[in-house]
Structure formats: structure tokens, C-alpha cells
C-alpha positions as CSV (number, residue, x, y, z in Angstrom):
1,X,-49.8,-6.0,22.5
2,X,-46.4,-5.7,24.2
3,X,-45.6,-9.2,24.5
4,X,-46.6,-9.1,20.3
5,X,-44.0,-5.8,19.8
6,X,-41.8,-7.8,21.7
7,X,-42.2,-11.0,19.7
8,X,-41.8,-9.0,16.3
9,X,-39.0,-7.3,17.4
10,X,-37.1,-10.3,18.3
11,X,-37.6,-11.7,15.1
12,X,-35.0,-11.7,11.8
13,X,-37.5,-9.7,10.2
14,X,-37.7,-6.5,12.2
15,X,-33.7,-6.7,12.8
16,X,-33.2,-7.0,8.6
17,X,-32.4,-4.4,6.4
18,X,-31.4,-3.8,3.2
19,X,-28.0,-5.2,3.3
20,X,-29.4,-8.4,4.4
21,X,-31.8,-8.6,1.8
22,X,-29.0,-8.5,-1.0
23,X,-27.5,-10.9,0.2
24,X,-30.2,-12.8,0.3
25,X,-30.8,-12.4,-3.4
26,X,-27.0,-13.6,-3.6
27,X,-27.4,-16.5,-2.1
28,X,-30.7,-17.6,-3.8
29,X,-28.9,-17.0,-7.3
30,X,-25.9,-18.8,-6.2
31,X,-28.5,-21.9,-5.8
32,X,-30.1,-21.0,-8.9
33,X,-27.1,-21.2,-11.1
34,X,-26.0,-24.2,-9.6
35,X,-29.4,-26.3,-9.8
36,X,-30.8,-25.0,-12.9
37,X,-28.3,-24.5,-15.3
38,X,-25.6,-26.7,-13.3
39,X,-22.6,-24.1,-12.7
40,X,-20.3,-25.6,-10.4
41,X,-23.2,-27.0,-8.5
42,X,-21.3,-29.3,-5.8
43,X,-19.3,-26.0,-5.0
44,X,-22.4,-23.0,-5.5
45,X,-25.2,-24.6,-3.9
46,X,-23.6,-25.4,-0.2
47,X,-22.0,-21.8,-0.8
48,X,-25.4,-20.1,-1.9
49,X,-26.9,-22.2,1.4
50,X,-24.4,-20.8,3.6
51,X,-24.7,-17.1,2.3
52,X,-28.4,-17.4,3.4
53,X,-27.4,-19.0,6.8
54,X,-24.7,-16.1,7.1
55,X,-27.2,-13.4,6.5
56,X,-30.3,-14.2,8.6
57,X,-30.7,-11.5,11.2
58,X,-29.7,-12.5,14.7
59,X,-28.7,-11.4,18.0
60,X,-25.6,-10.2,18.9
61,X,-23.7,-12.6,21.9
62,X,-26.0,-15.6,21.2
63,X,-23.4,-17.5,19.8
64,X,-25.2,-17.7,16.6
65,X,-22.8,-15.6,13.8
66,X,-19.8,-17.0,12.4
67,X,-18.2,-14.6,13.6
68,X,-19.0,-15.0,17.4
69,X,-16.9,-16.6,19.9
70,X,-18.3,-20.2,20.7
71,X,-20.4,-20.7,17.5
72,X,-21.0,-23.8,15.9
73,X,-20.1,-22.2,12.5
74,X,-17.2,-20.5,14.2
75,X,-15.9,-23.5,14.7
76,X,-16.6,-24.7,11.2
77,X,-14.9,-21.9,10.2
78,X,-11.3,-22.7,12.0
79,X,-10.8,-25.1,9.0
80,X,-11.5,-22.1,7.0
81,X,-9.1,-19.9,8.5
82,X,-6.3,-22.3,9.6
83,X,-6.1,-23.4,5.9
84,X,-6.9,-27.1,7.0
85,X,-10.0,-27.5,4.2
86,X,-8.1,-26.7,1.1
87,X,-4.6,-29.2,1.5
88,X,-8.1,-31.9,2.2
89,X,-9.5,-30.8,-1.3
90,X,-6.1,-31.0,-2.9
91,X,-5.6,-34.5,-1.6
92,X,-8.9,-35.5,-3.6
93,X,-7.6,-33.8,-6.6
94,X,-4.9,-35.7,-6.5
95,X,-6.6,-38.9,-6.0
96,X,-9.1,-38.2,-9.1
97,X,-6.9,-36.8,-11.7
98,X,-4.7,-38.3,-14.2
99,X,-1.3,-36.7,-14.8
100,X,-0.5,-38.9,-17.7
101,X,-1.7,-36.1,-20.4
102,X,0.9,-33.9,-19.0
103,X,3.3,-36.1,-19.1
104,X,2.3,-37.4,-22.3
105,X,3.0,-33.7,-23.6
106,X,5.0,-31.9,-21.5
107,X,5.9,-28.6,-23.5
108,X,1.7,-27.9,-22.8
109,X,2.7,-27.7,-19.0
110,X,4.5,-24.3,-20.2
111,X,0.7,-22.9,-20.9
112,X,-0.5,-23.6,-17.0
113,X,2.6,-21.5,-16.3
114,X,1.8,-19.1,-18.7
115,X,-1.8,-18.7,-17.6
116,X,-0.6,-17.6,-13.9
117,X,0.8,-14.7,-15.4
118,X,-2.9,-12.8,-14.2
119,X,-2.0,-13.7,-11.0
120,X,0.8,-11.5,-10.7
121,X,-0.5,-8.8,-12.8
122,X,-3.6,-8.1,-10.9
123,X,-1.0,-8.1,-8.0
124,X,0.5,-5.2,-9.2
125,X,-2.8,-3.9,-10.5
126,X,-4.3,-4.0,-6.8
127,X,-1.1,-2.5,-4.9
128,X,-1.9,0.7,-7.1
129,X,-5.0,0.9,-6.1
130,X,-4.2,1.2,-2.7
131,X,-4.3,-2.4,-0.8
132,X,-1.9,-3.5,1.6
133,X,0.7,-6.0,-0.1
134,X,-0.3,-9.1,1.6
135,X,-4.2,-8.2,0.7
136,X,-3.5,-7.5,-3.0
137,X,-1.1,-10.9,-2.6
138,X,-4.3,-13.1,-2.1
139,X,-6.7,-10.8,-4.7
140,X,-4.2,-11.6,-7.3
141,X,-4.7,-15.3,-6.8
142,X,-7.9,-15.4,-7.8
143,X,-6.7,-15.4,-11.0
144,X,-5.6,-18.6,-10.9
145,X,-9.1,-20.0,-11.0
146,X,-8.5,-21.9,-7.6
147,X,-10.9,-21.7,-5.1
148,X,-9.1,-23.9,-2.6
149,X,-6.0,-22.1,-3.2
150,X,-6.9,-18.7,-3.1
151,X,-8.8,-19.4,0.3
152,X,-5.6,-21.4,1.6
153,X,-3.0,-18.4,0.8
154,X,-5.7,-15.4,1.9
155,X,-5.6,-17.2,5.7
156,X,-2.1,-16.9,5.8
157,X,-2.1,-13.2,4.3
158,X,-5.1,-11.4,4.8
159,X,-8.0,-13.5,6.7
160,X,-10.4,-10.8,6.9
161,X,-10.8,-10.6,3.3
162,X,-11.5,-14.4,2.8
163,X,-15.2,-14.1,2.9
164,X,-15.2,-11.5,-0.8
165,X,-12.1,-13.7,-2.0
166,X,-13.6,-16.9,-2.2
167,X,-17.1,-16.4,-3.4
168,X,-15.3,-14.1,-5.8
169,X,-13.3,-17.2,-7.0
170,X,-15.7,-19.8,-7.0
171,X,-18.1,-17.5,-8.8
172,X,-15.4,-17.2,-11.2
173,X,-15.3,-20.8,-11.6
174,X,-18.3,-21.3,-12.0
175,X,-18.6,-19.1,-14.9
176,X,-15.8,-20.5,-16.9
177,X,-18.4,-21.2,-19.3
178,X,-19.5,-17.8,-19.9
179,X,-16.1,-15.9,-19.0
180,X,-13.7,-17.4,-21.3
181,X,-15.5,-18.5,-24.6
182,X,-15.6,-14.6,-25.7
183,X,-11.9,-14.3,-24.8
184,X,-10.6,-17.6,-26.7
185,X,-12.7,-16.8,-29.9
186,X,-11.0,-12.9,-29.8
187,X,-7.6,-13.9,-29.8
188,X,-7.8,-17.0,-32.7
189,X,-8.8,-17.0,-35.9
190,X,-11.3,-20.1,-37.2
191,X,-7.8,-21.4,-38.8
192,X,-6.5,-22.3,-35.5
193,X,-9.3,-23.4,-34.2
194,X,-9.2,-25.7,-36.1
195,X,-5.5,-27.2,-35.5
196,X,-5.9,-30.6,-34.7
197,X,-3.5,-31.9,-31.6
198,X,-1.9,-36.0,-32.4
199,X,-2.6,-38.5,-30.1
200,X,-0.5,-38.1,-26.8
201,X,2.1,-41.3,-26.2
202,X,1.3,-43.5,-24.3
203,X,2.6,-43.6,-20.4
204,X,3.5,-46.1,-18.1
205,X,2.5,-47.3,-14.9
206,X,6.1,-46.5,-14.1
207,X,6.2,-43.2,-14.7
208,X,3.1,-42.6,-13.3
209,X,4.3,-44.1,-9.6
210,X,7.5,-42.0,-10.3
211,X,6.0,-38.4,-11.3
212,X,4.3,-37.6,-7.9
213,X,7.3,-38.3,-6.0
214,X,9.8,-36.6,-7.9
215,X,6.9,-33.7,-9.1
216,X,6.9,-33.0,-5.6
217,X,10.4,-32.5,-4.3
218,X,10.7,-30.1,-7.5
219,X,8.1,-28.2,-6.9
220,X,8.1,-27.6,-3.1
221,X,12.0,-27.2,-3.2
222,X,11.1,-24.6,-5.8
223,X,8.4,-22.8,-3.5
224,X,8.2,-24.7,0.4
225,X,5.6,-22.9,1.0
226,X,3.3,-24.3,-1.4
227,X,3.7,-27.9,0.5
228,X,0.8,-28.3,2.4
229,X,-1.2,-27.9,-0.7
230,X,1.1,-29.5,-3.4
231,X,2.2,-32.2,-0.8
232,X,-1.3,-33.5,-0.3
233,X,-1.9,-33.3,-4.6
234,X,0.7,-36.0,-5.1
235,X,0.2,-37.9,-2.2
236,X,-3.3,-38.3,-3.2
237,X,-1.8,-38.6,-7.2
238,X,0.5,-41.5,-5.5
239,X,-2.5,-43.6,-3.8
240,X,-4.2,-43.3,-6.6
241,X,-1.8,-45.3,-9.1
242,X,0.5,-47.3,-7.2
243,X,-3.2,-49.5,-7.3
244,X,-2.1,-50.8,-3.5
245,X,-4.3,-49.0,-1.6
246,X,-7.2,-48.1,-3.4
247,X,-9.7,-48.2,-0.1
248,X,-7.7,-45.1,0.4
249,X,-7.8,-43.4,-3.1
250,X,-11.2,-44.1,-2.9
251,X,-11.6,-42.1,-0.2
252,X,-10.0,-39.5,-0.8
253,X,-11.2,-38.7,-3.7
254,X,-15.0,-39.4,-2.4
255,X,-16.1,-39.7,1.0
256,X,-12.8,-36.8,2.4
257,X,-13.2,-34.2,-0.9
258,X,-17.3,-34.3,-0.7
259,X,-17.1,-33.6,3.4
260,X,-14.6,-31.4,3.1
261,X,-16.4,-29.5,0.4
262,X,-19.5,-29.4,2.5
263,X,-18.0,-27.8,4.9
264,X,-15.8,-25.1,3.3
265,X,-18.9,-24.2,1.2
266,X,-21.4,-23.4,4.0
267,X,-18.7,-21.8,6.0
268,X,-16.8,-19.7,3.3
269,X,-21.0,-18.4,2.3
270,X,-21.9,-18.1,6.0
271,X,-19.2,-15.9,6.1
272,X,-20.3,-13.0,3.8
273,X,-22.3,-11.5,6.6
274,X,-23.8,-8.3,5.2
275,X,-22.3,-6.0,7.8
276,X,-19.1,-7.7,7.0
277,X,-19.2,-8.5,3.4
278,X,-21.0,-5.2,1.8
279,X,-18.2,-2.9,1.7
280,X,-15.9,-0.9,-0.7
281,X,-13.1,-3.5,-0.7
282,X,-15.3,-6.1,-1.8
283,X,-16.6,-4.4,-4.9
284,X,-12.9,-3.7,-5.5
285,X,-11.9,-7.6,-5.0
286,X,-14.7,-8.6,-7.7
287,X,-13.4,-6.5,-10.0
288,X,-9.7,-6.9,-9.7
289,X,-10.5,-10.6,-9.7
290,X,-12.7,-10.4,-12.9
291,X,-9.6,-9.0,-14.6
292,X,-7.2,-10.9,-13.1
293,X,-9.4,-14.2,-14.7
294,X,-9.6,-12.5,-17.9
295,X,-6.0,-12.0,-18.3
296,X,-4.8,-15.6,-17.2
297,X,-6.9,-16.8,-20.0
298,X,-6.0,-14.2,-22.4
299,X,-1.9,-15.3,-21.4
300,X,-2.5,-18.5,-21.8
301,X,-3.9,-18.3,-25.0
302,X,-1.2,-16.0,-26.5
303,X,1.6,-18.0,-25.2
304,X,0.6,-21.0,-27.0
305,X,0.5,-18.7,-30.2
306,X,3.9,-17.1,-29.6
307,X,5.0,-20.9,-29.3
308,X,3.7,-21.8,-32.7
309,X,6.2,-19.2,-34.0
310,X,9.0,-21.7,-33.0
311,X,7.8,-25.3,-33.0
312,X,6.8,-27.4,-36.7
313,X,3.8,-29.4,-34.8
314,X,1.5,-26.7,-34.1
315,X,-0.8,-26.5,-31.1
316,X,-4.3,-25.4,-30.9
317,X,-4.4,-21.9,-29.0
318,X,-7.3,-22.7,-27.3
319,X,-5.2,-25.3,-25.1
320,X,-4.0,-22.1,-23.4
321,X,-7.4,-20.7,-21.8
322,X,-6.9,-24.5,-20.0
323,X,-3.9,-23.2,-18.1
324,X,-6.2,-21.8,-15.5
325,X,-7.0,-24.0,-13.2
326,X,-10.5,-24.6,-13.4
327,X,-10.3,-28.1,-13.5
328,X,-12.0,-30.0,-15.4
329,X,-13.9,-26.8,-16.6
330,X,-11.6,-25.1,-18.3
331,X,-10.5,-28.4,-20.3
332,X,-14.1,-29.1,-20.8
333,X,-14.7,-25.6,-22.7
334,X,-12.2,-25.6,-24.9
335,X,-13.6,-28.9,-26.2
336,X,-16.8,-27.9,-26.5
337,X,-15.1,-24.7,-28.1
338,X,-13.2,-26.5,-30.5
339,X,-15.9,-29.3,-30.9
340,X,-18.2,-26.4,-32.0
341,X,-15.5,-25.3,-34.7
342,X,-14.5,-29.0,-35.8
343,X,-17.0,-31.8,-34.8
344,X,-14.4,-34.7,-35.7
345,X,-11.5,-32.4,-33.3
346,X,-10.8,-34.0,-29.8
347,X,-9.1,-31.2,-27.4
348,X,-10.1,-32.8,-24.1
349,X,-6.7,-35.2,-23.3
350,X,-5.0,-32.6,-24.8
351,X,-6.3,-29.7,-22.1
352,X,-5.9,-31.6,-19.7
353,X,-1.8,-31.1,-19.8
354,X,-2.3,-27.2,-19.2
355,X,-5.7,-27.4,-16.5
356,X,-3.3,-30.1,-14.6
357,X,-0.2,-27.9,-14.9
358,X,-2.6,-25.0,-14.1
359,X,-3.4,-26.5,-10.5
360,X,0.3,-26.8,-9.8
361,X,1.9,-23.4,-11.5
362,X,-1.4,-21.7,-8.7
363,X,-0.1,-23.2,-5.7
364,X,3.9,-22.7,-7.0
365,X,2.5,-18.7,-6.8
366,X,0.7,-19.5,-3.9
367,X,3.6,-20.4,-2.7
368,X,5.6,-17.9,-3.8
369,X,3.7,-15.1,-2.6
370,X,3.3,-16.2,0.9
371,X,6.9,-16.8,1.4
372,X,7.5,-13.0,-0.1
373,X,4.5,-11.0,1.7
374,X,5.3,-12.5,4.9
């Protein structure tokens, strides 16, 4: 009978408690959601994994938690908290998306800029509620919609908080479905909805070779601190359409971005251990990173109807809600949105311009923000 009490007490269910257990349920609905009804699932399910890997009840000096010297997970998580994962996503980004909608229509990069405006808001919004500068520097960026760039800026500022920050932004994400329909419909009337967007002009393989070269010196000379991240979006941009090296496109923007994404999921879900992740601050973080969503899409979608006040070829407002950068996501609700209004109206090419410009105005303030808070 001792050896037994022994046993049981050894064992993740005698140590658990109730903290463990919520997590638990976290975890099982971040699987859920991304298996049965296909939210963000290459980015929830290795995240809802990891939150139930984080959150099983072991002992402490094993070398089994995350956050335990020696670890394997520990040492996942050095890519985590180094900011070496999210310059790797980037790079696959790059390698996968085509700029020539932006550059096709460059007055809708001005709605990815306008869309970060959340970021800075909920900046303010969190320093009066009491967070240090540099923690309320890396809540505000969830606004931005970027998983890989909130995590990248919150090692730099505030790395203890980079367990609520980044399920907090990939849950956002992964809700752009549900978040930002309500929001778009509010602020347009059926009229504008139905504004349909002309064909974009066509762009050549020239300029497409050019734009990552020279969209990169402008940009990191405008904010150096955003280089690793923006650096490795062109560069991956730049392999993928000077069509000489497409072994390495290829991989970039399959065999490095699914690793990479592996990894960073199970690590960045591993790391909301319950003791660690169940406190005050990180109730605080979901909310302030709720609103700070809300209001990038809400900024977005105003700016592109203060524009219409000044330009004869009107744009659809529900480009704006693309400025966040949810990409594709964000570009793929506003067509559905504006599909939904107008069967025949095509909005996808068009979002694109603002979700591209999105990514880069979000590491510009990533940026930003580092160089500033540290």
C-alpha cells in the first residue's frame, strides 16, 4: 500500500490542480478550432499540442518543464526567446507572397499603414493601466495581427510575457473570421460594399526583381531595427521571382516555414505553464490585445473612407480591415464579405495591397518600438 501512495503520488494526476486543468481545456479547444472548423490550423493545433505538453504535471529539477535548465523544450525554446523562429517565418512569407497587387495599386499600401494605428493606441491604452513601457510596447503589437512579429519584438522587450502574447495573437488570427466581419459591416453601408475595385495593371518581372531590393533599404533605413524580420521578407520575396534559384524558394517557403512553424507552435503552447501563464497580467494582455485588433480594423476601414472624400475612383472600405496583417485571412474575409454583398465583386487581388503592406507597416512598428523602449 505504500509503494501504491507512492506510485499515485508520483503521478500528473495527484500533482494537478485546477490551474492545470484549464489549461488543459485551452489546449484541447485550440485543437478543436483548428481541426474541426479549420481556424488557423497549421498554427493552433501544434500550439493547442504544446499547451497540453506545457501543462502536464511534473517534477520540479527533472529537466522536464520549459522552463528548466537542460530541457529539451528549453532548448526549443532559445529560438523562441532569441527571436531566431520568426525572421525564419518571414523568409517563407516572402518566398510565397506576391507583391505585385501592391505594387499594382500602391495608394492601398496607405491602408496597411493605417491599420497599425491599434498598435500604438493600445500602447498608450496599456501604459495607463499600469505596465512597464517595454511590456505595453509588445502588447500593443498584437494589434498588428502578426504572430511572428509580436513574438520577435516581446524577446527583445519583455520575454516573460511571451507565453500570454503569442497565444493571444495567434488566437486573434485565427479568429479573423469571427472578429472582423461585425466590425467591417458597422462602419459601411451596403452602398459601399458594393464599390467595385478595376483590374490592377499589370507588373513586370522587372519590377518585381527591383521592389525587394529597393523595399528593403527604405524600410530598414526607415526603422533598422525591423531588419532581421523585414530583411529575411524580401530576401525570400527576391528568391522567389528572380526564377534562378527556385530549389531555394521552394524551400523556404515549404520545407524552412513548416519546421520552423512546428517548432515555434509547440514551444510558444508549452510555454503557457499554468503556474506561469494564469495570472492577472495575462487576462489584462487578452484584453488589451482584443481591442487593440478591433481598432486596427476599425482604422483601416475608416481611412479608406476618409480617402474616398479626396480621390474620383472610389475604393471599397472593406479593403481597409486587410491592413492588418493577417495574411491571407484578412484578404480572404473581405472577399467573402464583399462576395456575400455582390456575387459578380472580386476583392481578393485587391486586399492583397493592404494585408501585404500590413506585414510590412507591423514590423516598421516593430521596429520602431524596439529602437524607442530600449
Amino acid at each position: 500500500m505504500e509503494l501504491l501512495l507512492e506510485f499515485w503520488q508520483n503521478t500528473g494526476f495527484a500533482m494537478a490542480d485546477y490551474r492545470h486543468l484549464i489549461m488543459i481545456a485551452v489546449g484541447i479547444t485550440f485543437i478543436y478550432l483548428g481541426v474541426a472548423r479549420h481556424y488557423e490550423p497549421f498554427l493552433l493545433i501544434p500550439i493547442g499540442f504544446g499547451i497540453l505538453m506545457g501543462n502536464v504535471p511534473v517534477f520540479k529539477g527533472l529537466g522536464l518543464g520549459i522552463y528548466e535548465e537542460g530541457s529539451v523544450l528549453r532548448y526549443l525554446y532559445f529560438g523562441v526567446l532569441q527571436g531566431i523562429y520568426p525572421p525564419l517565418i518571414f523568409l517563407g512569407i516572402g518566398a510565397m507572397t506576391d507583391f505585385s497587387y501592391m505594387l499594382a495599386q500602391p495608394r492601398l499600401m496607405l491602408l496597411g499603414a493605417a491599420a497599425q494605428f491599434g498598435i500604438f493606441l493600445t500602447f498608450l491604452g496599456a501604459l495607463a493601466l499600469g505596465f512597464a513601457p517595454t511590456e505595453a510596447g509588445s502588447i500593443g503589437i498584437i494589434g498588428g495581427a502578426d504572430g511572428p512579429t509580436a513574438i520577435f519584438l516581446t524577446a527583445k522587450l519583455a520575454p516573460h510575457l511571451i507565453g500570454p502574447i503569442a497565444i493571444a495573437a495567434y488566437s486573434y488570427m485565427a479568429l479573423v473570421p469571427v472578429i472582423q466581419p461585425p466590425i467591417m459591416k458597422l462602419l459601411t453601408t451596403r452602398k459601399e460594399r458594393l464599390i467595385r475595385m478595376k483590374d490592377p495593371r499589370p507588373v513586370s518581372k522587372r519590377e518585381k526583381i527591383i521592389f525587394p531590393i529597393v523595399g528593403f533599404l527604405l524600410c530598414c533605413f526607415v526603422a533598422p531595427a525591423a531588419l532581421p524580420l523585414l530583411g529575411m521578407l524580401f530576401f525570400g520575396n527576391l528568391l522567389k521571382e528572380c526564377l534562378v534559384v527556385d530549389r531555394l524558394a521552394i524551400v523556404a517557403r515549404s520545407t524552412v516555414i513548416d519546421t520552423v512553424t512546428i517548432l515555434l507552435g509547440i514551444t510558444v503552447g508549452a510555454s503557457t505553464q499554468a503556474d506561469v501563464f494564469l495570472t492577472a497580467s495575462s487576462i489584462g494582455i487578452f484584453v488589451l490585445g482584443a481591442a487593440s485588433f478591433m481598432v486596427a480594423t476599425a482604422a483601416g476601414v475608416v481611412f479608406a473612407k476618409l480617402m474616398n472624400l479626396f480621390v474620383q475612383e472610389k475604393i471599397n472600405p472593406l479593403l481597409g480591415a486587410a491592413g492588418v496583417s493577417a495574411v491571407p485571412d484578412s484578404a480572404r474575409v473581405v472577399q467573402l464579405l464583399g462576395n456575400r454583398e455582390d456575387p459578380g465583386n472580386y476583392l481578393l487581388m485587391h486586399a492583397m495591397a493592404p494585408n501585404i503592406s500590413g506585414v510590412i507597416g507591423s514590423a516598421i512598428a516593430a521596429g520602431a518600438l524596439w529602437s524607442f523602449l530600449i
